[in-house]
PAMARDO-552315 format. One record per residue (C-alpha): x negated, z, y negated. Coordinates in pm, 1 decimal. Layout:
<nodes>
((X; Z; Y));
...
</nodes>
This chain:
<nodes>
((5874.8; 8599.4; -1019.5));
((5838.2; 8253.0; -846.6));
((6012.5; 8095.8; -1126.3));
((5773.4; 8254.6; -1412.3));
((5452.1; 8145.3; -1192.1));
((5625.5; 7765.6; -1153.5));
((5644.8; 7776.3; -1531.1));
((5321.5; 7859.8; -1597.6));
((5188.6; 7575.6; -1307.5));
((5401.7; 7348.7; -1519.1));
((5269.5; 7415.9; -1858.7));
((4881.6; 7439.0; -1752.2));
((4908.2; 7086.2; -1593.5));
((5083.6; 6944.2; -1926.7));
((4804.6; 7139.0; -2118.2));
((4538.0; 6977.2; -1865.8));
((4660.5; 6658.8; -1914.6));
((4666.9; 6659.9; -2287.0));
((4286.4; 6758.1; -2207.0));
((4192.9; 6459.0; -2039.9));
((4394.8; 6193.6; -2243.3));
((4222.6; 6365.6; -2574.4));
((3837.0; 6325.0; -2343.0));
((3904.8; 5965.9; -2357.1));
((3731.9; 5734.7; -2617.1));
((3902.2; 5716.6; -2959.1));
((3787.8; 5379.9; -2979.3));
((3802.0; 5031.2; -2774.3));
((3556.8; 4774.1; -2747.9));
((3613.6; 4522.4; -2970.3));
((3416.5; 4196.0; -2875.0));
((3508.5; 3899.3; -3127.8));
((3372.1; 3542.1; -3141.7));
((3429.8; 3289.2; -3447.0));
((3357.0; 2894.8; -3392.7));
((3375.8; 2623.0; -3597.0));
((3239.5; 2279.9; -3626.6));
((2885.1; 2426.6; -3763.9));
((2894.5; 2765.5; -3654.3));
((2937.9; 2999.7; -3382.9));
((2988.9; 3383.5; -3479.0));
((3012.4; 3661.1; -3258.2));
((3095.1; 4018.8; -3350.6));
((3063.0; 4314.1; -3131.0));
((3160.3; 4677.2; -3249.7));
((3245.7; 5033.6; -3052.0));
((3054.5; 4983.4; -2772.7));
((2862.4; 5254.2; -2580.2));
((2564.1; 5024.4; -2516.9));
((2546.2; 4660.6; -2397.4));
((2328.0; 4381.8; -2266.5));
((2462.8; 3999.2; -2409.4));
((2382.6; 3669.9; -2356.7));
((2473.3; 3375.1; -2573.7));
((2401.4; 3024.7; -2469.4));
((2506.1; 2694.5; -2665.0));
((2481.1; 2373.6; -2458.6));
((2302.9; 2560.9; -2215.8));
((2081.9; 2693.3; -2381.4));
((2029.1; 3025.4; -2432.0));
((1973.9; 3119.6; -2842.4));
((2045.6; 3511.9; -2773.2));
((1969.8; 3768.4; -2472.8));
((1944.4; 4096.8; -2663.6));
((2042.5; 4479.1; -2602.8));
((2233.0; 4689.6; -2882.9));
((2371.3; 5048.6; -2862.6));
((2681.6; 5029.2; -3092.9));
((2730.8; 4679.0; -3258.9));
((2592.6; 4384.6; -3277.7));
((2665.3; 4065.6; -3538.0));
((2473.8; 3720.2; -3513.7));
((2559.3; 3385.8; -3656.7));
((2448.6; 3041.6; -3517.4));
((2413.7; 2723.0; -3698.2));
((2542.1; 2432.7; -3514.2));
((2475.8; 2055.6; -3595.4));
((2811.7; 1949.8; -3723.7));
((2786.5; 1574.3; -3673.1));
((2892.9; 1667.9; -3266.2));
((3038.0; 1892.6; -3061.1));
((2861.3; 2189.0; -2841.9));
((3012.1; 2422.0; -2518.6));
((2931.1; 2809.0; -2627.4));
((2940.6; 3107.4; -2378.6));
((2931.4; 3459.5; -2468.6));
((2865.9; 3752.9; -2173.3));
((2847.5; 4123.4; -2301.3));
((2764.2; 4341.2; -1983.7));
((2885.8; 4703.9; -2120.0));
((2690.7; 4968.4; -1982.4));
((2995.9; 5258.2; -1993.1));
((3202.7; 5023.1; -1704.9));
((3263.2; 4721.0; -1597.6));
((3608.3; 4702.6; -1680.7));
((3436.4; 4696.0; -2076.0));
((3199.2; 4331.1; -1996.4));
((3319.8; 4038.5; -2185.3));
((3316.0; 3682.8; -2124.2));
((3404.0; 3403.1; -2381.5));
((3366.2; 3054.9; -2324.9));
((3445.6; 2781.2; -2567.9));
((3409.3; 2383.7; -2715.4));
((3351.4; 2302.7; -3078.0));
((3417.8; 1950.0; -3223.1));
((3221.1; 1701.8; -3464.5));
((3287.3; 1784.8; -3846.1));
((3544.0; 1506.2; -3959.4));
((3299.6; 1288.0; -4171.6));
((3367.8; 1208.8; -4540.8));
((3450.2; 901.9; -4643.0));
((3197.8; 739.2; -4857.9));
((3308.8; 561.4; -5129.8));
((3344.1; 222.4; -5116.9));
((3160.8; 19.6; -5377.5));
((3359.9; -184.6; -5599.0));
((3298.4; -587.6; -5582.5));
((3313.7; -907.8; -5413.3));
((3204.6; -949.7; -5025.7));
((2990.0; -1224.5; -4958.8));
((2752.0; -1346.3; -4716.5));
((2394.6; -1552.3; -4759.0));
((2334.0; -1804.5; -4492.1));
((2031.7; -1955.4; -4379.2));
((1980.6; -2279.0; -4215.4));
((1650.6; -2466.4; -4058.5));
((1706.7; -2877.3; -4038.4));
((1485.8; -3161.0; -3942.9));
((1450.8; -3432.8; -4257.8));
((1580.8; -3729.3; -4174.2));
((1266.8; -3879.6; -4370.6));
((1013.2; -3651.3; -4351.5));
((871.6; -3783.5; -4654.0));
((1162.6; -3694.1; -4897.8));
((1214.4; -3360.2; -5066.8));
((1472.9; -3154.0; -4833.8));
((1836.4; -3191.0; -4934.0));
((2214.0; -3238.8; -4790.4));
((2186.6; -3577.4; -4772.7));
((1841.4; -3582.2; -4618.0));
((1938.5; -3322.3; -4362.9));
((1944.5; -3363.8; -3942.8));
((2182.9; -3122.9; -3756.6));
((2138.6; -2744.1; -3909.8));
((2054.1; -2455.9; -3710.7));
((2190.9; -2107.9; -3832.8));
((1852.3; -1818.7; -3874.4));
((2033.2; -1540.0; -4006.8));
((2301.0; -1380.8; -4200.5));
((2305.8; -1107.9; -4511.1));
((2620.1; -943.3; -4608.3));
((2638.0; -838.9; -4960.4));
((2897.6; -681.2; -5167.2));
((2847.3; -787.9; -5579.2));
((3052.8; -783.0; -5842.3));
((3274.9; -1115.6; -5952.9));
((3042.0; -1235.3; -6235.1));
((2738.3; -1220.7; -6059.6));
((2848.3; -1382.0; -5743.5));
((2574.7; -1703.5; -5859.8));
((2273.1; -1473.3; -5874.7));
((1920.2; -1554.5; -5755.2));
((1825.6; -1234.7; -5607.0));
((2095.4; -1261.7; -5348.0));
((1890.4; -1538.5; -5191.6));
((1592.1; -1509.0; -4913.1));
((1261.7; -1511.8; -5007.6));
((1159.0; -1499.4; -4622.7));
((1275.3; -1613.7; -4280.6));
((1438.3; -1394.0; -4124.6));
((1232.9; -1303.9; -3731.4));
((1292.4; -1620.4; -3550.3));
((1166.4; -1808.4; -3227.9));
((1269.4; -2122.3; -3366.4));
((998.8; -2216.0; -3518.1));
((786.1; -2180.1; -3209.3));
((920.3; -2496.0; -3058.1));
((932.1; -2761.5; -3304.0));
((690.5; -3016.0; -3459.3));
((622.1; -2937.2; -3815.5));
((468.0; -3248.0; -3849.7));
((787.1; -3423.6; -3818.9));
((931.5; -3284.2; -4142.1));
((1151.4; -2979.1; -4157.4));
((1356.4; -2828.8; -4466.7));
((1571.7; -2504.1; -4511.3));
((1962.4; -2498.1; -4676.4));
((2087.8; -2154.2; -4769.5));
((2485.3; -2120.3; -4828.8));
((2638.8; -1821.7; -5021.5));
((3037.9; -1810.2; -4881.3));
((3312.7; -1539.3; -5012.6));
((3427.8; -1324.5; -4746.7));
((3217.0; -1023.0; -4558.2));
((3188.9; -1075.7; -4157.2));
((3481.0; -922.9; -4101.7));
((3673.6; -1169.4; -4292.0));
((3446.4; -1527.4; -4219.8));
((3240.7; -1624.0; -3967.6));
((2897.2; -1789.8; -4098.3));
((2886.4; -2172.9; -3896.2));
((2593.8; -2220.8; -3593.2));
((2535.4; -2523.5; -3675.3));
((2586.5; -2815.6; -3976.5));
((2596.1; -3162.2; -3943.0));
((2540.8; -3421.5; -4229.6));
((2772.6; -3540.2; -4442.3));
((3041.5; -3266.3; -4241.4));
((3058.7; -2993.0; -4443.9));
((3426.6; -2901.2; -4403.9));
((3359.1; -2582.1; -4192.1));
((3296.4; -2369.0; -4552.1));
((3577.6; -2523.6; -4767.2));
((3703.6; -2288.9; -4971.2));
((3444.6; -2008.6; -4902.1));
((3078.3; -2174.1; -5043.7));
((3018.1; -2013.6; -5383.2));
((2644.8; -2215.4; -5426.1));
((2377.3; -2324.3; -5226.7));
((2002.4; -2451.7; -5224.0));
((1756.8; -2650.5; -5034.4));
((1367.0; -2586.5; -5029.1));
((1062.7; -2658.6; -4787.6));
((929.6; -2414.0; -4507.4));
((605.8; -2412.2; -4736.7));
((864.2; -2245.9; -4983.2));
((880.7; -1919.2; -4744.1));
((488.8; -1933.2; -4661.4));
((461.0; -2151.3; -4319.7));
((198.4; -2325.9; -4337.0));
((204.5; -2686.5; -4278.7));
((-42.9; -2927.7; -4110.6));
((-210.3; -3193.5; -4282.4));
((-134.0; -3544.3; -4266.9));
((-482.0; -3610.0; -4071.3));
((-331.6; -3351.8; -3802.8));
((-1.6; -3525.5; -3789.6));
((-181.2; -3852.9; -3753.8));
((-69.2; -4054.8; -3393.7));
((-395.2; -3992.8; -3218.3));
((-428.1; -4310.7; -3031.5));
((-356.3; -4320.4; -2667.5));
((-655.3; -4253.4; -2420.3));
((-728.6; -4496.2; -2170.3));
((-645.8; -4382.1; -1850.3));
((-883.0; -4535.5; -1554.4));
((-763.9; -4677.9; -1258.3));
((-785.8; -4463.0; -942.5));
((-907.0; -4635.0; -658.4));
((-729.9; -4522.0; -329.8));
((-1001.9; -4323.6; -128.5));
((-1151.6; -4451.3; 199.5));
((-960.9; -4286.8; 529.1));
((-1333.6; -4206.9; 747.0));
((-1324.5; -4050.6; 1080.3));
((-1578.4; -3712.8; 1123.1));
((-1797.2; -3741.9; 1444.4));
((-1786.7; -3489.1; 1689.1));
((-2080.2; -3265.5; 1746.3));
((-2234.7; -3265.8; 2166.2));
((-2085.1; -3001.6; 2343.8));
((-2390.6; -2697.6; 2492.5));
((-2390.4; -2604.3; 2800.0));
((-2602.1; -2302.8; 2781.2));
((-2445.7; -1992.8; 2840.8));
((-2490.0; -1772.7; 2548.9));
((-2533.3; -2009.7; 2281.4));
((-2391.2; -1982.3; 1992.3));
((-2270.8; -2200.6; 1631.8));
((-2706.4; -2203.0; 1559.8));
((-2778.8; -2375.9; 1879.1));
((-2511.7; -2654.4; 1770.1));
((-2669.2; -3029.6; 1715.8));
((-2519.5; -3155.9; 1395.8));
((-2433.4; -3480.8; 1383.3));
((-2608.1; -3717.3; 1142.3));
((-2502.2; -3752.3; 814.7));
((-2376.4; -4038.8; 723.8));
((-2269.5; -4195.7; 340.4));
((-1927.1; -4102.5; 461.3));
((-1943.3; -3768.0; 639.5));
((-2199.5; -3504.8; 590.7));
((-2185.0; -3200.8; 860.9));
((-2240.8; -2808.3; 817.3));
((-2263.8; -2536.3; 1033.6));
((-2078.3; -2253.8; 1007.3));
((-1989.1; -1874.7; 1236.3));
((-1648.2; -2115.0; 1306.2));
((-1833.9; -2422.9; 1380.6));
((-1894.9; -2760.8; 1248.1));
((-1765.4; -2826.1; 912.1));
((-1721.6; -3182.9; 824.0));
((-1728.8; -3280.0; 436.4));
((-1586.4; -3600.6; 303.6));
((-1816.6; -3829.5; 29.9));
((-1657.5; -3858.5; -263.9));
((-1387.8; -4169.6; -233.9));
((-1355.5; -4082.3; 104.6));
((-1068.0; -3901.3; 304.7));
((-987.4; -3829.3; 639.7));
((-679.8; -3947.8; 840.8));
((-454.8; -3831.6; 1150.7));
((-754.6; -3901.7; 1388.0));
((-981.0; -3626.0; 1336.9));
((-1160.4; -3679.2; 1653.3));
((-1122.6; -3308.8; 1773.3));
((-1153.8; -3121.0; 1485.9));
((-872.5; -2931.2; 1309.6));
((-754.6; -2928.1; 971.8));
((-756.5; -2564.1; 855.8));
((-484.0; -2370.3; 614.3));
((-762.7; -2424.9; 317.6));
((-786.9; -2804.7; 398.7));
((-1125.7; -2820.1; 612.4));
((-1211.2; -2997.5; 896.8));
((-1384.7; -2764.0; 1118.9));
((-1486.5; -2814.6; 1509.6));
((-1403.1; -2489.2; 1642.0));
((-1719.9; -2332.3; 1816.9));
((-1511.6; -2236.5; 2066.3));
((-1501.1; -2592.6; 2188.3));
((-1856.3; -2625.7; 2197.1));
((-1997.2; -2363.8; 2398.5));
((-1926.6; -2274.1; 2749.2));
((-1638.6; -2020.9; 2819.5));
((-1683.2; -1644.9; 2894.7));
((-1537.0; -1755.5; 3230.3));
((-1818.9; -2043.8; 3300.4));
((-2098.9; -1742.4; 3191.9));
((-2001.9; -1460.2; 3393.8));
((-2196.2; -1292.9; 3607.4));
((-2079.2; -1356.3; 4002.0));
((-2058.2; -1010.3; 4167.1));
((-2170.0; -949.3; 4536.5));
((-2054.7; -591.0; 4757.1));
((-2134.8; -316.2; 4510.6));
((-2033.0; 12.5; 4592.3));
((-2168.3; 362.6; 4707.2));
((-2414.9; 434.4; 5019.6));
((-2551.8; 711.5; 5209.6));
((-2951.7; 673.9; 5331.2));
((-2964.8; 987.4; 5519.8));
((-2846.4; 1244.8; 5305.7));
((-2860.3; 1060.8; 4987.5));
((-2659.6; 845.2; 4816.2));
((-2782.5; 533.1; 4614.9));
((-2579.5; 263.6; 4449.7));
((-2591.4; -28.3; 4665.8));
((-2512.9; -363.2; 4475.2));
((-2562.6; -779.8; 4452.6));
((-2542.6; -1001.6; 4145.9));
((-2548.7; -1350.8; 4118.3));
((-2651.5; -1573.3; 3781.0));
((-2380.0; -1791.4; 3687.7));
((-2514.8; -2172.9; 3705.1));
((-2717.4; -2277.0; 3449.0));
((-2857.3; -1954.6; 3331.8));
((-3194.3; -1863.5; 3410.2));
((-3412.3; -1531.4; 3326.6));
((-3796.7; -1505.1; 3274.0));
((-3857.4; -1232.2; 3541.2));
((-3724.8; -1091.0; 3854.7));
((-3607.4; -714.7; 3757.2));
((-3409.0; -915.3; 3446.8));
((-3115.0; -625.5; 3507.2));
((-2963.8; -363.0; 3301.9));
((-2712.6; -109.1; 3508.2));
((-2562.9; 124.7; 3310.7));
((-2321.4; 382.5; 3410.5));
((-2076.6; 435.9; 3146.7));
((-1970.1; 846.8; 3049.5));
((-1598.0; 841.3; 3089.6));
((-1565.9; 1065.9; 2787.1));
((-1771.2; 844.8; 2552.2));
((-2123.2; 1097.4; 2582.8));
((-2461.4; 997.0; 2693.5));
((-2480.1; 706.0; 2961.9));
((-2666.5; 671.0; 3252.6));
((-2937.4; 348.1; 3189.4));
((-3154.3; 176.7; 3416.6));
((-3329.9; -118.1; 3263.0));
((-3561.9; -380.9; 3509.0));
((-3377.4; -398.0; 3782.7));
((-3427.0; -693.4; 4020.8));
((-3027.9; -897.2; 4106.0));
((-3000.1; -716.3; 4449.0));
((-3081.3; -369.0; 4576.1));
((-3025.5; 8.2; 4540.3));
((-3050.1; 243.3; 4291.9));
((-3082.0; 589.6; 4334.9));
((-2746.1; 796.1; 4241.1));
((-2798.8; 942.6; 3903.5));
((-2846.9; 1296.2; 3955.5));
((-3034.1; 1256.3; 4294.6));
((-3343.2; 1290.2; 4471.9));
((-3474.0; 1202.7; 4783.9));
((-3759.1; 1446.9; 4765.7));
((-3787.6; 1779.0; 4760.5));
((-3627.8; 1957.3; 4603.6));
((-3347.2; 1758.7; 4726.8));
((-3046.3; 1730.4; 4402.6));
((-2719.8; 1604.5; 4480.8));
((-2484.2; 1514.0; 4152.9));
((-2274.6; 1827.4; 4031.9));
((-2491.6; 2060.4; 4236.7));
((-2767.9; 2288.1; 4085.5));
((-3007.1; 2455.6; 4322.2));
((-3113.8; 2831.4; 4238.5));
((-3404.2; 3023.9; 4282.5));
((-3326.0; 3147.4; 4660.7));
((-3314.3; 2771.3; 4766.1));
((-2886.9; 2754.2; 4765.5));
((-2701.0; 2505.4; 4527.0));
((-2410.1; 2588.8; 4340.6));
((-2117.0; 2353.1; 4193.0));
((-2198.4; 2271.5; 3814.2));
((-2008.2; 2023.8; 3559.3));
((-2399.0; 1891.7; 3446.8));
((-2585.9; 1682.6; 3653.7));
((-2454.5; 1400.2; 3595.2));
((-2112.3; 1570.7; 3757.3));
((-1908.7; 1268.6; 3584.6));
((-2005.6; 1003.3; 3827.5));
((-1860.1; 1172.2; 4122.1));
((-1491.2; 1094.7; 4050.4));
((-1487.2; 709.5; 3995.3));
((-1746.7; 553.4; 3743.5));
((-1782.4; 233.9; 3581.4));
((-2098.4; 87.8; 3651.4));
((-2203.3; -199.5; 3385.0));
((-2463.0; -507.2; 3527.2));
((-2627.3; -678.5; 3237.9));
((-2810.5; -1016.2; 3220.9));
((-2672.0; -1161.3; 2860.5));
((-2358.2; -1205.0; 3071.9));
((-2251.8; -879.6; 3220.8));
((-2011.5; -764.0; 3502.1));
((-1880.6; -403.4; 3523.8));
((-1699.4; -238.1; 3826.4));
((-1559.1; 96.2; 3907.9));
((-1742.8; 303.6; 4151.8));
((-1676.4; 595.5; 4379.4));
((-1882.9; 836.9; 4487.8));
((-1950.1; 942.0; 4902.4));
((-1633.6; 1078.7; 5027.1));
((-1691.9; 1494.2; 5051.6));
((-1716.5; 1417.8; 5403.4));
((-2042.5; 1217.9; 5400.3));
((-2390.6; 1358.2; 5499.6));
((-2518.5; 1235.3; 5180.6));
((-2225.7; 1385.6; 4924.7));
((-2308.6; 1783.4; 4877.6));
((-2586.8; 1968.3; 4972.4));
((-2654.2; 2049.3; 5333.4));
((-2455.2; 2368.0; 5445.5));
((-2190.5; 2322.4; 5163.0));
((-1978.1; 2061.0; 5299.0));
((-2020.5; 1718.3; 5484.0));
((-2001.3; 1563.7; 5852.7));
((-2297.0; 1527.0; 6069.0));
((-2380.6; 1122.4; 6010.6));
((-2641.4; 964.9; 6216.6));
((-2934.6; 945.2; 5984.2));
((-3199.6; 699.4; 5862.3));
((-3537.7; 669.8; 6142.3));
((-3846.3; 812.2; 5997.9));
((-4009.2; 430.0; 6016.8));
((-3727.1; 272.4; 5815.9));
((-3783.4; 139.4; 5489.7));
((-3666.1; 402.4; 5317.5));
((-3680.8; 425.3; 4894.6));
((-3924.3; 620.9; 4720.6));
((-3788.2; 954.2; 4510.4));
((-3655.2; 914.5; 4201.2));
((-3555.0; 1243.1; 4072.9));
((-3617.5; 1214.5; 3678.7));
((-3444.9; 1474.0; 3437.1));
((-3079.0; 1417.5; 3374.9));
((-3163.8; 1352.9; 2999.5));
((-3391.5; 1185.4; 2991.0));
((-3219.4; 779.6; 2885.9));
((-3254.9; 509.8; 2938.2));
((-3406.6; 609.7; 3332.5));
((-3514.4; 337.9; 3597.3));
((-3403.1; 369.0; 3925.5));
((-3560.6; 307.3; 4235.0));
((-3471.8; -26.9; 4438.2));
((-3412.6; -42.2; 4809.7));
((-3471.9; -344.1; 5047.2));
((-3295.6; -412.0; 5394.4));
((-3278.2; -66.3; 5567.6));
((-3365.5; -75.3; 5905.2));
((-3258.0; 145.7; 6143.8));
((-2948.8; 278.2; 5951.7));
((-2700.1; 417.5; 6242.3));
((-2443.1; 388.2; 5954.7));
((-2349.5; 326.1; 5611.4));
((-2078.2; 475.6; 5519.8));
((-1914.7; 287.1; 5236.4));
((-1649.4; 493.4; 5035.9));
((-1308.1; 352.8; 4983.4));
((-1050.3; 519.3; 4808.5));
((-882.6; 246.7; 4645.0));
((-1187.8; 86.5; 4438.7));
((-1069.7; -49.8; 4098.9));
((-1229.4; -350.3; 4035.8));
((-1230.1; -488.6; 3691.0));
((-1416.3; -726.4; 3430.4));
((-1553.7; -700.4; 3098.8));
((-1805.7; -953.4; 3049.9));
((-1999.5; -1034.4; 2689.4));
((-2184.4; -1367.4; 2612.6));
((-2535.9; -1238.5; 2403.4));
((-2798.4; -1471.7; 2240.4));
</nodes>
């Protein structure tokens, strides 16, 4: 029994098998691709569906989708070669894709015929006449200069033919630097032998001619007029005569006068005197300075007598050298710094005119505290030179104001960046007369009397009497520019000024105005 069930295990599984190899496809895929010099064919047959992709020199002729077959045939240009590829991307498997690659060369060329005849080559030559006046010829030819070459092929009887000649000149510069007027003529040589076989002269010198024995065939002279250039006249070739040239007197070596130095501080190149003029010199002013001009037939020497030459050749006296120095105009700075007058602080300060400089009034001062962060400045114009100014942002009235502080309706004062907040921390303070002198200032120390308002911070400081002389108020609206400060004379009766240190920066910027 187990034998007859083995048997029949054995024949259904040979029966199965014969199944499954029958199941398979009865045909392959055939992909097939033809090149040649000017083609490319590609044949594709017994496929179950494909994508395929042709490119030729990268460049893709062919990106198409076909169920069974598909046939194309590409012209290529035969005179080079090309790089195909060829990708079919079957849809029934992967093991079915195709790739094909390949590199086609040029079509051998054909030989043209050759023409039957004699080689030859026309030569053209430009010469000076050695008498201009004489028709051109060999014997009335200067060293020859070779133009151009035309290789010809004819047959043996018409090697002597007149059409083989030029009847222009060849594109030249040569012409461009001689002078026609000295007589010029053109030689033309026809030689056996093509340029593989002779090589045409550069150049031919009278009466040597032995360079083309036993390849010149013929030959001819004619005139540049022959080939069209146009020649000039014998009026226009005529030896203009030679111009007199005038003598050139050596010019006269003058020395510039300097201009008188000011001494007035802010002056400037329109205040300078000019010297006189002079038949030698004459003098102009200029933003630079004093520029001296030379007459005509005159120079000047080494001694310039201060001025300086310049890179353009002018003699200029620098301004510089005429008006005082920033240094000799500055304004002279007394103590400046920050003071408490009770419980208010005031700018207390002392300036000095340099020497020399005078002013029409006695408040002739500017102070201007300068916004760190480039906003709106504090300005108080007509000021006197010495004195104190009220602190921007206080009062010495009710309602008292302190800088950074902001009283509210119940009568306290709270911190607040306005209020002119930015001079508390170190401020430049500007002093401005046409010269000018700035300094950094710090504000009262948070332990003064005069610093915050009463109750938020500060030491008990002995206080101005009611009899002293004691500025006026001065509280004006923060934004209100440029403001003018009150001034304060000798105090009397001050139990103590507290002057705040803190390391004061002291520095200068000073400006020279008109």
């Amino acid at each position: 029994m187990k034998r007859t069930l083995a048997g029949v295990a054995a024949t259904t599984l040979a029966v199965g098998g014969m199944l499954v190899a029958t199941a398979a496809p009865a045909s392959a895929h055939t992909p097939r691709v033809n090149d040649s010099c000017s083609s490319l064919e590609v044949n594709l047959t017994q496929y179950q569906g494909a994508d395929v992709v042709v490119t030729i020199d990268g460049t893709t002729v062919a990106d198409e989708k076909f169920d069974r077959s598909w046939h194309r045939t590409f012209e290529l240009d035969g005179s080079k070669g090309h790089e195909w590829t060829v990708d079919v991307d079957a849809r029934d498997g992967d093991q079915y894709d195709a790739h094909e690659r390949g590199t086609t060369k040029p079509c051998t060329p054909t030989t043209p015929e050759q023409p039957q005849g004699t080689d030859i080559q026309v030569g053209i030559y430009l010469y000076p006449k050695l008498d201009k006046d004489e028709p051109a010829a060999w014997e009335n030819s200067g060293k020859q200069q070779l133009l151009g070459t035309t290789p010809l092929t004819v047959p043996e009887d018409e090697l002597r033919n007149d059409e083989h000649w030029y009847t222009e000149l060849p594109e030249t510069d040569a012409l461009d630097d001689i002078d026609l007027c000295t007589g010029w003529g053109i030689q033309q040589d026809l030689v056996r032998g093509g340029v593989d076989d002779y090589t045409m002269p550069e150049t031919i010198t009278y009466p040597d001619g032995s360079s083309m024995d036993g390849n010149l065939v013929d030959w001819q002279h004619q005139e540049l007029s022959d080939f069209g250039i146009e020649l000039p006249s014998a009026e226009d070739c005529a030896t203009p005569p030679e111009p007199e040239v005038p003598e050139v007197e050596e010019p006269q070596v003058v020395v510039p006068q300097a201009p008188a130095a000011l001494e007035i501080c802010g002056a400037d190149a329109s205040d300078v005197i000019l010297p006189a003029d002079t038949e030698d010199v004459t003098y102009l002013t200029t933003e630079q300075g004093v520029l001296a001009v030379p007459a005509a037939g005159r120079t000047f020497g080494h001694d310039l007598a201060g001025y300086t030459r310049t890179e353009g050749g002018d003699v200029i006296f620098p301004i510089e050298q005429l008006v005082p120095s920033e240094e000799e105009c500055a304004l002279v700075p007394g103590d400046i710094g920050a003071v408490c007058v009770g419980d208010t602080p005031y700018l207390d300060y002392g300036i000095s005119l340099p020497e020399g400089v005078e002013v029409d009034d006695d408040t002739p001062l500017t102070i201007t505290f300068l916004h760190p962060d480039g906003g709106e400045n504090y300005v108080a114009t007509d000021q006197p030179l010495e004195g104190e100014l009220l602190w921007p942002g206080a009062s010495d009235a009710e309602p008292k104001q302190w800088p950074g502080w902001e009283q509210q309706e119940d009568g306290s004062y709270v911190e607040t960046d306005g209020n002119y907040a930015w001079t508390r921390d170190g401020v430049e303070v500007l002093f401005e007369v046409n010269p000018e002198y700035s300094q950094v200032v710090s504000y009262p120390e948070a332990n003064t009397e005069c610093a915050n308002p009463v109750g938020t911070g500060g030491a008990d400081v002995d206080v101005v009497a009611d009899d002293a002389d004691v500025p006026p108020a001065a509280a004006e609206p923060a934004d209100e520019l440029p403001k003018t400060g009150a001034t304060v004379g000798v105090f009397a009766g001050i139990a103590a000024l507290l002057i705040v240190g803190g390391g004061v920066l002291f520095w200068l910027r000073r400006r020279i105005q008109h």
